[in-house]
C-alpha positions in Angstrom: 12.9 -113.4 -114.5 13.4 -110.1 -116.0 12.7 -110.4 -120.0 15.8 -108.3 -120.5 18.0 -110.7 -118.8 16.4 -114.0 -120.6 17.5 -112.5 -123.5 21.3 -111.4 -122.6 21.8 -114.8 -121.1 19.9 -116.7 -124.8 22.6 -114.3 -126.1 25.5 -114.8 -124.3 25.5 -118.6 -124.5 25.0 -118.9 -127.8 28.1 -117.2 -128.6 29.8 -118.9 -125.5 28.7 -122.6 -127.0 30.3 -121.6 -130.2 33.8 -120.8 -129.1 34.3 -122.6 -125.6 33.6 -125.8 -128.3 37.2 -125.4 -129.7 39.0 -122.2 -127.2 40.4 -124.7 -124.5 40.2 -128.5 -125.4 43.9 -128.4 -125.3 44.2 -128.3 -121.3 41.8 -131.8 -121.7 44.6 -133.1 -123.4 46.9 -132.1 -120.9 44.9 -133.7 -118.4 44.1 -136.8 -119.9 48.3 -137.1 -120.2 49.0 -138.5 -116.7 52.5 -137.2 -117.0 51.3 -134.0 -116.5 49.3 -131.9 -113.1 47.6 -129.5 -115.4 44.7 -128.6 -113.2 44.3 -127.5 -109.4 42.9 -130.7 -108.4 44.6 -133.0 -111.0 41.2 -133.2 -113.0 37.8 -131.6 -113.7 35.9 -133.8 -111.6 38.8 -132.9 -109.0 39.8 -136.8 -107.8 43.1 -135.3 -107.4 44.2 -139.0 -108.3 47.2 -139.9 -110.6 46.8 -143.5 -112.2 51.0 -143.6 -112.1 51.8 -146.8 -110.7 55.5 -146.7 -110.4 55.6 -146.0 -107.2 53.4 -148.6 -104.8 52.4 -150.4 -102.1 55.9 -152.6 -102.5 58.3 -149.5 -102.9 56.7 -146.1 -101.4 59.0 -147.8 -98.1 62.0 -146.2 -100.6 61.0 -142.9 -101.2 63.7 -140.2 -101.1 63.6 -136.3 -101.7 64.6 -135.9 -105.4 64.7 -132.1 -104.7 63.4 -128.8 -102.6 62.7 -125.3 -103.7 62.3 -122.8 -101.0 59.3 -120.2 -101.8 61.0 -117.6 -100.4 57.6 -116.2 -98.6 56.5 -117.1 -95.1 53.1 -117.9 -93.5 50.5 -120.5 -95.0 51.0 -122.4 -97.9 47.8 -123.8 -99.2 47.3 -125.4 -102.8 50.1 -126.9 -104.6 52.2 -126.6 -107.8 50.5 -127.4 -111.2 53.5 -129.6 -113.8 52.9 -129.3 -117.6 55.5 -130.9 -119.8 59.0 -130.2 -118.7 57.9 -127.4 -116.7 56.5 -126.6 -113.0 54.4 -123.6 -112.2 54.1 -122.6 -108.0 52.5 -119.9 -106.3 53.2 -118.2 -103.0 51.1 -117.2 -100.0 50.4 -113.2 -100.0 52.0 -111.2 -101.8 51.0 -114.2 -104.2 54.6 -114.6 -106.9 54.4 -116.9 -109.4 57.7 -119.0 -110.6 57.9 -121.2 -113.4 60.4 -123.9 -112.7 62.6 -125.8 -115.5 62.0 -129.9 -114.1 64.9 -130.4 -116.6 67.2 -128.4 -114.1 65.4 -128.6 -111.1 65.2 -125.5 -109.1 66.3 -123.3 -111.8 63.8 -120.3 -112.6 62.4 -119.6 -116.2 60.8 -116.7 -115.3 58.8 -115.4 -111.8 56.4 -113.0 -111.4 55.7 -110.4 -108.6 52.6 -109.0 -107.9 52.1 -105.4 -106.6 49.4 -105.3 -103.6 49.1 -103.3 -101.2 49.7 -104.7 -97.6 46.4 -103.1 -96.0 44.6 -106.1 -97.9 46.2 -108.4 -94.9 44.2 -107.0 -92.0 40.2 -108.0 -94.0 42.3 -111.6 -95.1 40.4 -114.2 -93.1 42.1 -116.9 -91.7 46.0 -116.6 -92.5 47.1 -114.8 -95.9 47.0 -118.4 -98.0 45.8 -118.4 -101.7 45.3 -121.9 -103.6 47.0 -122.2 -106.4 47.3 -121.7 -110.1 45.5 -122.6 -113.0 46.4 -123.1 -116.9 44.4 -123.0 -120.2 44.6 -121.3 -123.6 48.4 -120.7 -123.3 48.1 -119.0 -120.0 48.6 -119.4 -116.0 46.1 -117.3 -113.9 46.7 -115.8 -110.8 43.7 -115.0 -108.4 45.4 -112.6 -105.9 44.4 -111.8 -102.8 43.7 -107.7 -103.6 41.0 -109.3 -105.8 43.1 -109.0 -109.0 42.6 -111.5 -111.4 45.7 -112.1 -113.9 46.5 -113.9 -117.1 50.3 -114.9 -117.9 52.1 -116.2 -120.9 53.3 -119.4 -119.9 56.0 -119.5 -121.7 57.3 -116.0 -120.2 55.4 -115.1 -117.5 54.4 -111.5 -119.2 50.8 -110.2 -118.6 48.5 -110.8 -120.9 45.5 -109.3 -119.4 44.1 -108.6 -115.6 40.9 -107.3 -114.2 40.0 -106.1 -110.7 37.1 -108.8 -109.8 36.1 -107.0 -106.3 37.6 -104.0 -103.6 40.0 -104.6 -100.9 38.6 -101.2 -99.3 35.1 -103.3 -97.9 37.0 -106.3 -97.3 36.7 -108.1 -100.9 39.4 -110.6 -101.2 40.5 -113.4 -103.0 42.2 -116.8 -101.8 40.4 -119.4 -104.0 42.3 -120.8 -107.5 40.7 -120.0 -110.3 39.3 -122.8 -112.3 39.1 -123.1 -116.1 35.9 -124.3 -117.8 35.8 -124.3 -122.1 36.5 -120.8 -122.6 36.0 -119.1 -119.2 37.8 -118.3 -116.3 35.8 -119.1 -113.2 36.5 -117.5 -109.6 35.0 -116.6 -106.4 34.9 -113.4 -103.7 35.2 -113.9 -100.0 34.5 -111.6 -97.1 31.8 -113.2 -95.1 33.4 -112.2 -91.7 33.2 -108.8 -93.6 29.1 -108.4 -94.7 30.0 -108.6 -98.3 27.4 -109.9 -100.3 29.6 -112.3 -102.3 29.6 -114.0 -106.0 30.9 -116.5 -108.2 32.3 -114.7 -111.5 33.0 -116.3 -115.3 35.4 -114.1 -117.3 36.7 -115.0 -120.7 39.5 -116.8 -121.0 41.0 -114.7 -123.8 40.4 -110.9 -123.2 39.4 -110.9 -119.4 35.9 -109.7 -120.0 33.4 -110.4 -117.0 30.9 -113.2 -119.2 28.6 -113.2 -115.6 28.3 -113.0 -112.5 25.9 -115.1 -109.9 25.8 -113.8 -106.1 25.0 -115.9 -103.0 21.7 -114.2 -102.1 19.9 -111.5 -103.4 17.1 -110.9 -105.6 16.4 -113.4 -108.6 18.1 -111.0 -111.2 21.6 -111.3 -109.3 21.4 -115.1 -107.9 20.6 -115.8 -111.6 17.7 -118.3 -109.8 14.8 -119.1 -112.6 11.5 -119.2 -110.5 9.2 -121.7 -111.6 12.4 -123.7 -113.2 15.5 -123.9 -110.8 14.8 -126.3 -108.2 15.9 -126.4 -104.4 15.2 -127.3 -100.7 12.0 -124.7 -100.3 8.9 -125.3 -97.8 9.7 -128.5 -96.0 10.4 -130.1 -99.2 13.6 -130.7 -101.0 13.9 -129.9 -105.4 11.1 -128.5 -105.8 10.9 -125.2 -108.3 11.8 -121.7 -105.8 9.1 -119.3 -105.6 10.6 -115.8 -106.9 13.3 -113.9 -104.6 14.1 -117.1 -102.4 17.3 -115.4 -101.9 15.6 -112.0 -100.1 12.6 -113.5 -98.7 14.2 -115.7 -96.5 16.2 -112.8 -94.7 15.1 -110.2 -92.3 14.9 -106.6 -94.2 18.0 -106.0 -95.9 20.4 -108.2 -94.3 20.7 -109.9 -97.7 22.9 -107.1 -99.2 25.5 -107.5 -96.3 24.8 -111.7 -96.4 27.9 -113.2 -96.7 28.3 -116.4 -98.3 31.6 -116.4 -99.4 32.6 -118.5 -102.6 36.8 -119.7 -102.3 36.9 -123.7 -102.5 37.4 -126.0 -105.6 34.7 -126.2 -108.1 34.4 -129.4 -110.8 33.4 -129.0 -114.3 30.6 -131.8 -115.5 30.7 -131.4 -119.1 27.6 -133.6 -120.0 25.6 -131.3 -117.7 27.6 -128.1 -118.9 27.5 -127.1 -115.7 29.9 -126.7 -112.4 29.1 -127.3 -108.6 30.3 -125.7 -105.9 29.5 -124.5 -102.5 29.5 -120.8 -100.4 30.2 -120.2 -96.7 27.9 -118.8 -93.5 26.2 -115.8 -93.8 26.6 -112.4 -91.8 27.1 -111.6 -89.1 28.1 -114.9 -86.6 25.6 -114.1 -84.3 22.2 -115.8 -85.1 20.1 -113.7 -83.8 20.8 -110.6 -85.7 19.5 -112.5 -88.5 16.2 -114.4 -88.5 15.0 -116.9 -91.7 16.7 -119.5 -93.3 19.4 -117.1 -94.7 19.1 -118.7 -98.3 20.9 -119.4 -100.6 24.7 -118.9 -98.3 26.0 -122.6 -96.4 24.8 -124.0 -100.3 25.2 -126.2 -102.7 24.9 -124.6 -106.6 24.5 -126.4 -109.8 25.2 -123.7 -112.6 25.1 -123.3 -116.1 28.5 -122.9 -117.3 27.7 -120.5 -120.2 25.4 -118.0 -118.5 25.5 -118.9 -114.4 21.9 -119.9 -114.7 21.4 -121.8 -111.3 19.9 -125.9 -112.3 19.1 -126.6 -108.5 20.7 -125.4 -105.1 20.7 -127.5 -102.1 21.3 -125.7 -98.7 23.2 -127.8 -96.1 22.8 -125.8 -93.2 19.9 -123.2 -92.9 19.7 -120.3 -90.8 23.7 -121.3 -89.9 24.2 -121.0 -85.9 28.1 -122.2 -86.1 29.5 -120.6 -89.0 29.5 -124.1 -91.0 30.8 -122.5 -94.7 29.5 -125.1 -97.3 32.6 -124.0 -99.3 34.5 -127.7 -99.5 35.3 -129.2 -103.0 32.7 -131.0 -104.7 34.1 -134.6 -106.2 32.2 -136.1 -109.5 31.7 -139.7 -109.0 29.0 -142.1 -109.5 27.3 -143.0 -106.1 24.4 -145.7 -105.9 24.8 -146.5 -109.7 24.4 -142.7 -110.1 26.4 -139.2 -111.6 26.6 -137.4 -108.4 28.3 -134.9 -106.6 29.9 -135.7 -102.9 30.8 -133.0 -100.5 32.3 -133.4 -97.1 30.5 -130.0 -95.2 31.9 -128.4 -92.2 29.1 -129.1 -90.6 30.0 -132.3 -90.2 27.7 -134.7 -92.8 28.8 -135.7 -96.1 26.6 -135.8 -99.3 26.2 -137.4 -102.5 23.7 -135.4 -104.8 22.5 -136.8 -108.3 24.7 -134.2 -110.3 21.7 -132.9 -112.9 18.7 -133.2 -110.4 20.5 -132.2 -107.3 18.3 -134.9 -105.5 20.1 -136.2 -102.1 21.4 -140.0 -102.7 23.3 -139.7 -99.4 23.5 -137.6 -95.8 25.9 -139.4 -93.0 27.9 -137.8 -90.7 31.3 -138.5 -91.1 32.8 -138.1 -87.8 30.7 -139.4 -85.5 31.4 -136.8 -83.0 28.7 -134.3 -84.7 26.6 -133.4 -82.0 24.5 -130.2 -83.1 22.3 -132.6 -85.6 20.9 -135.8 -85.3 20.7 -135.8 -89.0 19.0 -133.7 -92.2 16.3 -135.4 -94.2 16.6 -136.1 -97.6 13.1 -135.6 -98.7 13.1 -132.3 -97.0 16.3 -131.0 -95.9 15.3 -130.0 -92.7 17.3 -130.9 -89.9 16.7 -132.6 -86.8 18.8 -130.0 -84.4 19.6 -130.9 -81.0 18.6 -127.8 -79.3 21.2 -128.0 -76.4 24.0 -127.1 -79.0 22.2 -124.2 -80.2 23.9 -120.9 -80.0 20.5 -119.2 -80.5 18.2 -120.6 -77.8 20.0 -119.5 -75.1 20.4 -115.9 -76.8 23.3 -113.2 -77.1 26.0 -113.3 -74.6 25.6 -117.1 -73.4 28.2 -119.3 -74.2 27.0 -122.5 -75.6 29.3 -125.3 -74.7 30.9 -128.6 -76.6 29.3 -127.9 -79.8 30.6 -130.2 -81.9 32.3 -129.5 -84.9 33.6 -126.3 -84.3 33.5 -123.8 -86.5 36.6 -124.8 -88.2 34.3 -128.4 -89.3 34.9 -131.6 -89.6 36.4 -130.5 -92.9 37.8 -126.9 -94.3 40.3 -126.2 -97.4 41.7 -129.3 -97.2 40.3 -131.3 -100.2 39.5 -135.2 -100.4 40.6 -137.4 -102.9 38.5 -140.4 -104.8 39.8 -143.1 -105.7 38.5 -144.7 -108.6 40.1 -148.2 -108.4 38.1 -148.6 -105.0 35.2 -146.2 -105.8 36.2 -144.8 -102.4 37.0 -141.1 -101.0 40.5 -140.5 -99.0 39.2 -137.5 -96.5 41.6 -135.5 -94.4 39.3 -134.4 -91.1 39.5 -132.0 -88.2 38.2 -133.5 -84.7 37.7 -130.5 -83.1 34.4 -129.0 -80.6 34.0 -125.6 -79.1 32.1 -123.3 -77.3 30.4 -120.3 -78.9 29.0 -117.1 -77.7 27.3 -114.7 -79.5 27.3 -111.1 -79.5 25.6 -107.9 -80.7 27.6 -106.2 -84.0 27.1 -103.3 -85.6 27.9 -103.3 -89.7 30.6 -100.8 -90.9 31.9 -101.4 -94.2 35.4 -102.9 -94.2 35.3 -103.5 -90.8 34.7 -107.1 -89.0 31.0 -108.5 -88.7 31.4 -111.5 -86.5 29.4 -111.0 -83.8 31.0 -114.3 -81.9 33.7 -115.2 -79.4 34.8 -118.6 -79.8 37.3 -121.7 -77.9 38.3 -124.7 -79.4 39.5 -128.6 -78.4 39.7 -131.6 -78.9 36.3 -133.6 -80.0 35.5 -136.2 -76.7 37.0 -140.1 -76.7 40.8 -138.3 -76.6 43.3 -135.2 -77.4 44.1 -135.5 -80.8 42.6 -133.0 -82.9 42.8 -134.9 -86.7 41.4 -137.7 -88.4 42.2 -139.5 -91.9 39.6 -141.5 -93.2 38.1 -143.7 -95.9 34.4 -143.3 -96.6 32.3 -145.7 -98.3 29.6 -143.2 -100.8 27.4 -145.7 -101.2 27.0 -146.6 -97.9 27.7 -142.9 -96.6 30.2 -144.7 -93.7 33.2 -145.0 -92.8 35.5 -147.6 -93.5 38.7 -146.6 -91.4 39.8 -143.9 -89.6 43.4 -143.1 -88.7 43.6 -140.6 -85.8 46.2 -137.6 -86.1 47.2 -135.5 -83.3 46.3 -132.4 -85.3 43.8 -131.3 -87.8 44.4 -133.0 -91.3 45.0 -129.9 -93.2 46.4 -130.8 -96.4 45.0 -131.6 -99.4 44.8 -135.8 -100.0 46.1 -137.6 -103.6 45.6 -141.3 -104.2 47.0 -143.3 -106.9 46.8 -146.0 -109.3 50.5 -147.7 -107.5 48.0 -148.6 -104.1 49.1 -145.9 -102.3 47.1 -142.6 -100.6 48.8 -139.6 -99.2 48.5 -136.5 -97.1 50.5 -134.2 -94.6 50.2 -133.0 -91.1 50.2 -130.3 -89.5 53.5 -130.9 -87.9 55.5 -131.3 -91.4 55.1 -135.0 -92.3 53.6 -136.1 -95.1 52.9 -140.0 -95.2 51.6 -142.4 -97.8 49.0 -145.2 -96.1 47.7 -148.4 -97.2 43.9 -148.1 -98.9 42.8 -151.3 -97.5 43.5 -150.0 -93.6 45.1 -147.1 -93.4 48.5 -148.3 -92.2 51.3 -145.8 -92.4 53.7 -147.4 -95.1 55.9 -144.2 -95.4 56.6 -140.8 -93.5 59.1 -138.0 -94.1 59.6 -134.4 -92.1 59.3 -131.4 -94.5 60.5 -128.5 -93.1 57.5 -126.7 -92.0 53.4 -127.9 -91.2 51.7 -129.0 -94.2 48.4 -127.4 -95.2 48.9 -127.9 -99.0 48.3 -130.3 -101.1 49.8 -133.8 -102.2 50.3 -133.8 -106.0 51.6 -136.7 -108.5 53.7 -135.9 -111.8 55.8 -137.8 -114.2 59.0 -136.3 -116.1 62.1 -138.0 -117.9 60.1 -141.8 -117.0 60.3 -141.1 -113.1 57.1 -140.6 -111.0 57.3 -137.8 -108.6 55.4 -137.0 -105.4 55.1 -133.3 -104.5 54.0 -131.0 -101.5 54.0 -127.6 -100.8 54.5 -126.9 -96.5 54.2 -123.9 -95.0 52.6 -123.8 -92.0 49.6 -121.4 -91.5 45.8 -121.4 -92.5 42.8 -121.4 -89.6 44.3 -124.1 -87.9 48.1 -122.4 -87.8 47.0 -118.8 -87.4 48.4 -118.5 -84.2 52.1 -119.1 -85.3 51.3 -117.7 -88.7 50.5 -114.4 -87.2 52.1 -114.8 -83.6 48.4 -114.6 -82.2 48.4 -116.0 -78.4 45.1 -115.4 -76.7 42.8 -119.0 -76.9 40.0 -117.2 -78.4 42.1 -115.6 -80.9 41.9 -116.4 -84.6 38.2 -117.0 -84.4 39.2 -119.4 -81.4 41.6 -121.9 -83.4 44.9 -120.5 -81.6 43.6 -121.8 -78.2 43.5 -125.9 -79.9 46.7 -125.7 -81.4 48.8 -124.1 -79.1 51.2 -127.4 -79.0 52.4 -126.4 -82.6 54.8 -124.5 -81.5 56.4 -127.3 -80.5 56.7 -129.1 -83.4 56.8 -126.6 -86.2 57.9 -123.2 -88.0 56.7 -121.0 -91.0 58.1 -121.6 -93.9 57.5 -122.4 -97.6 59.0 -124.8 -99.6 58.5 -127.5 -102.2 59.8 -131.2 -101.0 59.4 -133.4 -103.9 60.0 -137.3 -103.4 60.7 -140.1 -106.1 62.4 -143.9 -105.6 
């Protein structure tokens, strides 16, 4: 590690410790108040559980809409709405407006606000024009939007308190993720994988917009922020041991790091013991394997950094040298797992993990749909996986189409975030049961222009045609206690609660609340439109409300999202859900539900 930067990141978090001690322990107030829904994922170890128990197993049969907003904006509608005091804050799909809605008048606007983008952004969006929500702290909402400007608002006006451009639309830098707050810092990610950008994780100050650090998915040590000798991570056949220098350069052919990939847009927890947040980056460029030999480290990872200076504690990588585009980008739930801190994450590649949250050793690897085919399993001890070399998209080289690979690209998980569920110490996971076939191609790298390098068809996993599983998983046991099959993917973001009740939406516009215990269907009501947001639980004037945003879109609903027809178009999701059309629209709006 270059002396230079020892000593700019000694500085930096000294100051950082000094004033993130004091700059934002308001919003853990806000948080702690379960009246409220004052972070993305409900709280910083992201449960996205309320303990309001006013509605339950008993009564949930009652549930009626209390009101509706319309968003005004079509395609998909990921994320949800964030509730502080008498006052809800939602966002829109691209071009990304903000509203603050009065609950004492529900419906009525305090303020909005519109962003200015420029539509050419749309065409380097992957995967639909979503973006995942708000965030509040110090005062403020902030807005990640999709032309990579990062915004702070008054929120108590909605008047701009600061933004800064955190990337460039013109080589395919966007932005979908919400940004997440962490003591005084603003944390948020860049996409563009399908793209060759090299991407990042940024920290910005919460109070004047000022980029604190910045920690890329691969490169030299110097912009990974890796410590040879000190952070630890899968290297050599063995698992947490301390990296050898330029792990993230070494391990790549050339220079194939600096067009890489490893986009970084999910849902990152804070551990405040540890001062440190986890979260995990998507597959590296281009598609096709064979353009890039190695293990492609550190992209399809798992990153424990220091919150302060980005300093990377350990890094577990879930899917070297990726052959199926299996992002590691899910959300990553704080729990405690075998009498342990740890850190679960459900991977598109199909196997979920529990780490220990400081040492980043692996308490748990199971698969998670048992329809995983490409791996018989990765080893704990040396994260090496034991691949089945019939679902390789490698061996058979560029131009053959390798058949029933199983996930598809699209995983046994995307977006769609798990809940926990603390009164059971178990995980409600919304799942995609979906296989394809993938065939590799030869690409050529022009920036701003698509680096795929693949042609892909999906359907439904074997045993059936439905395309969606809800499940309960056991992280101690890494199994499964229950699964409840769906004829489409899962898509939206899963809440339990402390009333016995779990809930999530479909992709045709229901969202349902199940029983725990078995998964039995205890309620259901049609929103207007698919549901690919998320389920979110507030309190205001004594009632307890249940919220979800639908508007159909996202991977799984490109094809109606962007009137796409071909099978293999979408990065091959349009030919699997074809049969939406029959059951759904675009549209955004806001259904929430009380008794």
């Amino acid at each position: 590690m270059k002396k230079s930067l020892k000593v700019a990141l000694l500085a930096s978090s000294a100051i950082a410790i000094a004033a993130g001690a004091s700059a934002n322990s308001g919003l853990a107030k806000l948080i702690n108040n379960s009246n409220n829904w004052a972070h993305p994922s409900g709280n910083f170890e992201l449960h996205r559980h309320s303990s309001l128990k006013q509605i339950n197993k008993s009564n949930v049969k009652d549930l009626k809409v209390a009101w509706s907003w319309s968003t005004g904006v079509l395609r998909g509608h990921e994320g949800g709405p964030l509730v502080i005091g008498d006052t809800l804050y939602i966002h829109t799909a691209f071009p990304n407006n903000v509203h603050a809605i009065d609950l004492n008048e529900p419906g009525k606007i305090i303020w909005s606000y519109y962003p200015k983008q420029d539509p050419d952004v749309i065409p380097v969006m992957c995967c639909d024009t979503v973006n995942r929500g708000l965030a509040y702290g110090d005062g403020k909402i902030f807005l990640q939007q999709a032309d990579t400007t990062l915004v702070a608002l008054d929120a108590k006006s909605g008047k701009l308190v600061w933004s800064v451009k955190n990337g460039d639309p013109s080589l395919a830098q966007t932005n979908t993720n919400s940004p997440f707050i962490m003591k005084d810092k603003v944390i948020t990610g860049m996409s563009g994988a399908e793209f060759g950008v090299q991407a990042w994780i940024n920290a910005y100050d919460i109070k004047t917009g000022k980029r604190v650090w910045r920690g890329y998915s691969m490169g030299p040590d110097d912009q990974t922020l890796i410590v040879p000798g000190k952070t630890t991570g899968t290297w050599g056949g063995k698992t947490m041991v301390k990296l050898p220098k330029n792990s993230g350069v070494t391990t790549w052919e050339g220079d194939q790091w600096k067009i890489g990939g490893g986009s970084v847009w999910g849902w990152w927890p804070y551990d405040k013991a540890n001062n440190s947040l986890y979260y995990g980056n998507g597959n590296p460029s281009t598609w096709n394997p064979v353009q890039r030999p190695g293990d492609n480290k550190w992209s399809m990872s798992t990153f424990s950094r220091d919150v302060d200076t980005g300093v990377v504690n350990w890094v577990f990588q879930m899917t070297p040298h990726d052959e199926w585009d299996y992002d590691g980008v899910n959300e990553h739930i704080m729990s405690t797992v075998q009498g342990q801190k740890a850190i679960t994450h459900f991977d598109r590649n199909g196997f979920a993990y529990s780490w220990n949250a400081k040492t980043g050793e692996a308490l748990v690897i199971e698969k998670y749909d048992p329809a995983t085919n490409w791996s018989r399993g990765q080893s704990k001890k040396t994260g090496l996986h034991d691949r089945v070399k019939k679902y390789s998209t490698e061996a058979g080289g560029e131009d053959v189409n390798t058949k029933n690979i199983c996930p598809a690209a699209l995983g046994t998980k995307d977006q769609q975030p798990a809940a926990y569920d603390p009164n059971t110490n178990t995980f409600a996971v919304p799942t995609n049961h979906v296989c394809m076939d993938y065939e590799p191609f030869r690409v050529s790298y022009t920036a701003g222009q698509p680096y795929v390098g693949a042609t892909l068809s999906m359907f439904p996993a074997p045993g059936g045609t439905h395309l969606g599983n809800f499940i309960s998983w056991d992280p101690d046991k890494g199994k499964i206690n229950w699964s409840k099959k769906e004829p489409f993917s899962v898509w939206s973001g899963a809440l339990t609660t402390g009333g016995g009740v779990w809930y999530y939406g479909t992709l045709e516009g229901y969202i349902k609340g199940v029983d725990p215990a078995n998964g039995k269907t205890l309620w259901k009501f049609r929103t207007p439109s698919g549901i690919i947001g998320n389920v979110n639980g507030w309190a205001h004037g004594g009632k307890q409300y249940i919220g979800v945003l639908s508007g159909v879109g996202g991977w799984a609903g490109i094809g109606l999202a962007a009137g796409l027809t071909e099978d293999t178009a979408g990065l091959g999701a349009v030919g699997a859900y074809k049969a939406l059309h029959n059951y759904t629209r675009l549209g955004g709006t806001l259904t929430v539900f009380s008794l």
